[in-house]
N, C-alpha and C positions, 0 to 999 in steps of 0.2 A: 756024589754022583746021583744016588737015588731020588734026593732032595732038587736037584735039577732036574730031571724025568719026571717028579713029581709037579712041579711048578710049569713045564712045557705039556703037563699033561692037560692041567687045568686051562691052559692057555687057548689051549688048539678047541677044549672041551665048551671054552668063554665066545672062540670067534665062532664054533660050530652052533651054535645056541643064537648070537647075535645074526647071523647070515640067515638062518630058519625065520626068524623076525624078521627082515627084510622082504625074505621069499614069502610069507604069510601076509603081512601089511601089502602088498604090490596085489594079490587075489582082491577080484571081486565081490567074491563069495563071503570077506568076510563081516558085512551087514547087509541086510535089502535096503534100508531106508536110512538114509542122510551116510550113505557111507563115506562121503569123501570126507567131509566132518571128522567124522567117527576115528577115519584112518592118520587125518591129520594130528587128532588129539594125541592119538601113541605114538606117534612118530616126534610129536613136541615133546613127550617123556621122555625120550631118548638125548633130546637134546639139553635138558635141563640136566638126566644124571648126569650127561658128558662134561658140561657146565661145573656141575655142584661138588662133581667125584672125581677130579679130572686125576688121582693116586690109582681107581682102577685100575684093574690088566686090559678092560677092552676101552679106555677112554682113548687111548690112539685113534682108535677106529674111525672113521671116517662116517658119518650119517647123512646118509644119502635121503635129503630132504627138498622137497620142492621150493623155488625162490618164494613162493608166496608166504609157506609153513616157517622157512627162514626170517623170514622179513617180520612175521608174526611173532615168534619168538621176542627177536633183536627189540622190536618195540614194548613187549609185555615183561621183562626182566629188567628190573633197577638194581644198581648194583652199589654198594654200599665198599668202599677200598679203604683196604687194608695197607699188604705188604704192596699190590700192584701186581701180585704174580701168576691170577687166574682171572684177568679182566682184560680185555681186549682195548686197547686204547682208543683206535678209531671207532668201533662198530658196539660197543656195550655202552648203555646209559649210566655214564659213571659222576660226568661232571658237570651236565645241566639234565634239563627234561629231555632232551633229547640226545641222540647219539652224536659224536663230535662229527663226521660224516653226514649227517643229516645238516649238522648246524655249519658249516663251511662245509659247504658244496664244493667252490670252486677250489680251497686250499683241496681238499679230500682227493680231487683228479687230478691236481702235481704230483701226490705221493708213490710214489713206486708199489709197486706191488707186493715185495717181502714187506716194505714197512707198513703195511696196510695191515697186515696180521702180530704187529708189535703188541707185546704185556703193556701194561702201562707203566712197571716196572722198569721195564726196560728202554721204553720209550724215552722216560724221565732220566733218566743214567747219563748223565752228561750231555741231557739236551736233544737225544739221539735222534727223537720225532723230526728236526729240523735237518737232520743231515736225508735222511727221508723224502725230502721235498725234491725232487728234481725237471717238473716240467717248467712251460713257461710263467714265467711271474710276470702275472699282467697286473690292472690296478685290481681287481677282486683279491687277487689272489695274497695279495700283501697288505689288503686290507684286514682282510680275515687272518692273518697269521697275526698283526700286529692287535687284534681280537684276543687270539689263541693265547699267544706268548703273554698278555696282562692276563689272565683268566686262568693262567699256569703259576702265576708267579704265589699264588697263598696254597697250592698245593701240596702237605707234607706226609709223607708214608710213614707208615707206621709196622717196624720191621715182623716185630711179633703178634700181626693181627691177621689173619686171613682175611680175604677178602667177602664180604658177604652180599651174597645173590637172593634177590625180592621176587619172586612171582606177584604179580600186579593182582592180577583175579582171585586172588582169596585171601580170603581176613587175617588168616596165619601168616599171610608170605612164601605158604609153600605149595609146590606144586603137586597137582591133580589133575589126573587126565578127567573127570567131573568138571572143573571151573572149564578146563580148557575146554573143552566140548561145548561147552555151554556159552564161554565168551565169545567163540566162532558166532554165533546167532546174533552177538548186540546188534542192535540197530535194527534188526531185522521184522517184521509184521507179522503177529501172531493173528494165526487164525481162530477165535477162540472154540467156536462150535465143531470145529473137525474130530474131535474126541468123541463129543455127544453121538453127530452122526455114523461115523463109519465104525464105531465099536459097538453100536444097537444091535440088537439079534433083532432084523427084519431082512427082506429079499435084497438083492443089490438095489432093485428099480425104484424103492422107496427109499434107498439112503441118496442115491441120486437125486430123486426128486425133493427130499431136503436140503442136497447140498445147492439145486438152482435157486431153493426156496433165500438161503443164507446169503443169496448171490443175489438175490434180487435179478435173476433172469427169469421167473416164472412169464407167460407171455399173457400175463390181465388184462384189463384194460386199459390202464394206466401206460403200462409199455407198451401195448401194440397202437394205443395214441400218438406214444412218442415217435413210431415208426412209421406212422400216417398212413396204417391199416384199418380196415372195418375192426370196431369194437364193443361191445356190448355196452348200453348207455348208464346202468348202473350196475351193482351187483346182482347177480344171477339167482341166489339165493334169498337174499333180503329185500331185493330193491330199493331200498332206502337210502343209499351211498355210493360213492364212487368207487370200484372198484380196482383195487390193492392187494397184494400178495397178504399184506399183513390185516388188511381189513379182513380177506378169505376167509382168514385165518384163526383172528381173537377179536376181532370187533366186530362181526358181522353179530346178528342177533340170531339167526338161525345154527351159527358155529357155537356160539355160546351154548346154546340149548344140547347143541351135541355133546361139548364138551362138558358139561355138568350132568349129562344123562349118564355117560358112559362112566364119569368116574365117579359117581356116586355109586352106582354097582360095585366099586371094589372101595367104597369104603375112602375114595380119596376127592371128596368131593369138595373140600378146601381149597385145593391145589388149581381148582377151575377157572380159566381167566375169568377176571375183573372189571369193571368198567375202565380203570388206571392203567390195563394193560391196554398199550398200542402196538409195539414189537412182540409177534410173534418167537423172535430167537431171545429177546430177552425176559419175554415168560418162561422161555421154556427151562433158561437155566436160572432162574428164580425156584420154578417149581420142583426143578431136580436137585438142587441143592437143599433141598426139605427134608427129602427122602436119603436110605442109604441102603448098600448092601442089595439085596436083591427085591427090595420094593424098587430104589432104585432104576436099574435094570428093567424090570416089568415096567415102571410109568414112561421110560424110554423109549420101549420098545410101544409102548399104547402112544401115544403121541405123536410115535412114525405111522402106526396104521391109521388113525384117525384122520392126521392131516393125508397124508395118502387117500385115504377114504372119501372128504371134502372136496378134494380136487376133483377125482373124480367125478363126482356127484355131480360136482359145478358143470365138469365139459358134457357131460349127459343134456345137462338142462339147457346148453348153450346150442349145444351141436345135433341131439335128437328132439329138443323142443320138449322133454318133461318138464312139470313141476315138481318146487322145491319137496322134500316127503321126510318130516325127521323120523318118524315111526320106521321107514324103511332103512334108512342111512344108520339110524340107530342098531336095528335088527340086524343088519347087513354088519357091522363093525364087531358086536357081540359073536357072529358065528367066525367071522376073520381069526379074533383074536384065540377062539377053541381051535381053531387049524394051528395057528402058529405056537400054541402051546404042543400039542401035539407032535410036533416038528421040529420041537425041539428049543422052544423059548420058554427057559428056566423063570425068567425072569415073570414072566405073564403069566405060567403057572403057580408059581408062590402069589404074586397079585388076587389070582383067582380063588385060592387056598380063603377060610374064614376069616384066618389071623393078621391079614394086611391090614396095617394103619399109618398113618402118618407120624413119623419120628417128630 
């Protein structure tokens, strides 16, 4: 009797545990950023132990998984048969690339409903799959079964072998809420620069103005062209070019001069665009992957004020009619970057420390 109260204790102790997982995965609260992702991945671990460990006390349980998170799974699991006894005959990818459900369609809508959740074990047992069938058999439908039935016939189990279950997304075969997090995204379009910008220690209004920079929505001349607005008829700064976000930026001859003034002060005056540089985003993570740790950091954060600074400069020269002034633009970025040290940019104060150099 103890030994029973022991095991109904565990039991009640297993669903009381799995139901808190439920209630916890269903909160919004539990990531700010990619959380549907995030909550799908744990919720595919659920489904693989149920899968993997189906001898568990809580594999009964029912996982209450969205059709999408489902269908993800069903496609991401290969399954490798054994005895037949923990594979799903219609819905596991057992006996081609695909699920026999995916691959006969129309046979898969005859089958009745219990026989839709057949082992394959069971299925195969005198043929069982076919007493299964019960809507109308049209020509699809007996064309695919006489498909099935030649494609069944080199089928043999194998009594003392388990059946074994492949996770697709990692080199081992086994599953990870990692791979799976992560497979969620294939296909998907990495932004690359989104790290550089929005994890820089500068104001919001300068990661902004990088990220329109990265966007190619700055309004220069070149786009307000496009838009068949008044435009300035070369660059502001240089006059010698057409003006471009990225000319602004690393080609102009006036930017250059800024940017080799400023960082020669700290000592990082390698890192200065080049004649070879055209893309301003693709200098930028040339020149920061130089760097590491909190030089890093500081050239980051110098790079947001700088161009920030340019820009500026530019709309000055466009909109109050100044001239180009590197003496001042210079001056003017040198006292920026002592505010923002002050304020709390680690980064720009090690820069400014003697000991910055280039890694």
């Amino acid at each position: 009797m103890s030994l029973i109260l022991v095991s109904l204790c565990g039991l009640i102790s297993c669903v009381s545990q799995y139901k808190h997982l439920l209630v916890h995965l269903s909160c919004h609260s539990i990531t700010k950023t990619k959380q549907g992702p995030f909550r799908w991945s744990l919720r595919l671990r659920w489904l693989w132990l149920q899968k993997t460990e189906p001898d568990k006390t809580w594999a009964f349980l029912p996982v209450k998984a969205q059709h999408q998170v489902q269908a993800f799974f069903d496609a991401a699991v290969v399954t490798v048969v054994g005895n037949g006894k923990n594979t799903i005959f219609w819905k596991d990818r057992w006996l081609t690339d695909q699920s026999l459900e995916t691959h006969y369609p129309h046979l898969f809508n005859a089958v009745t409903a219990r026989g839709r959740k057949r082992k394959v074990s069971d299925a195969l047992e005198n043929r069982s799959w076919i007493l299964d069938i019960k809507g109308a058999l049209t020509v699809e439908v007996l064309a695919e079964y006489l498909q099935l039935w030649d494609l069944l016939e080199g089928v043999e189990l194998q009594s003392e072998i388990e059946d074994t279950h492949i996770w697709s997304f990692s080199a081992s075969g086994n599953f990870t809420t990692k791979s799976a997090y992560e497979a969620l995204f294939i296909g998907s379009i990495h932004f690359e620069p989104w790290e550089r910008i929005w994890k820089t220690w500068a104001p919001s209004k300068c990661k902004f103005f990088l990220w329109t920079v990265a966007h190619k929505k700055c309004w220069t001349a070149d786009r307000l062209a496009r838009k068949g607005l008044d435009h300035p008829a070369s660059c502001p700064l240089c006059a010698q070019a057409g003006e471009t976000i990225d000319h602004l930026l690393v080609t102009c001859v006036f930017s250059r001069q800024i940017w080799f003034t400023v960082l020669q002060d700290l000592g990082l005056e390698t890192l200065a665009p080049q004649v070879v540089d055209m893309s301003f985003v693709e200098w930028w993570a040339a020149a920061s992957s130089r760097v590491t740790g909190q030089n890093q950091k500081g050239l980051n954060s110098i790079i947001t004020l700088v161009s920030w600074s340019l820009w500026n400069h530019r709309n000055r020269c466009v909109f109050d009619g100044i001239s180009p002034n590197l003496a001042y633009v210079a001056a003017s970025i040198k006292e920026e970057a002592r505010q923002w040290s002050i304020a709390g940019a680690r980064g720009i104060s090690h820069l400014l420390a003697p000991a910055a150099a280039v890694t």
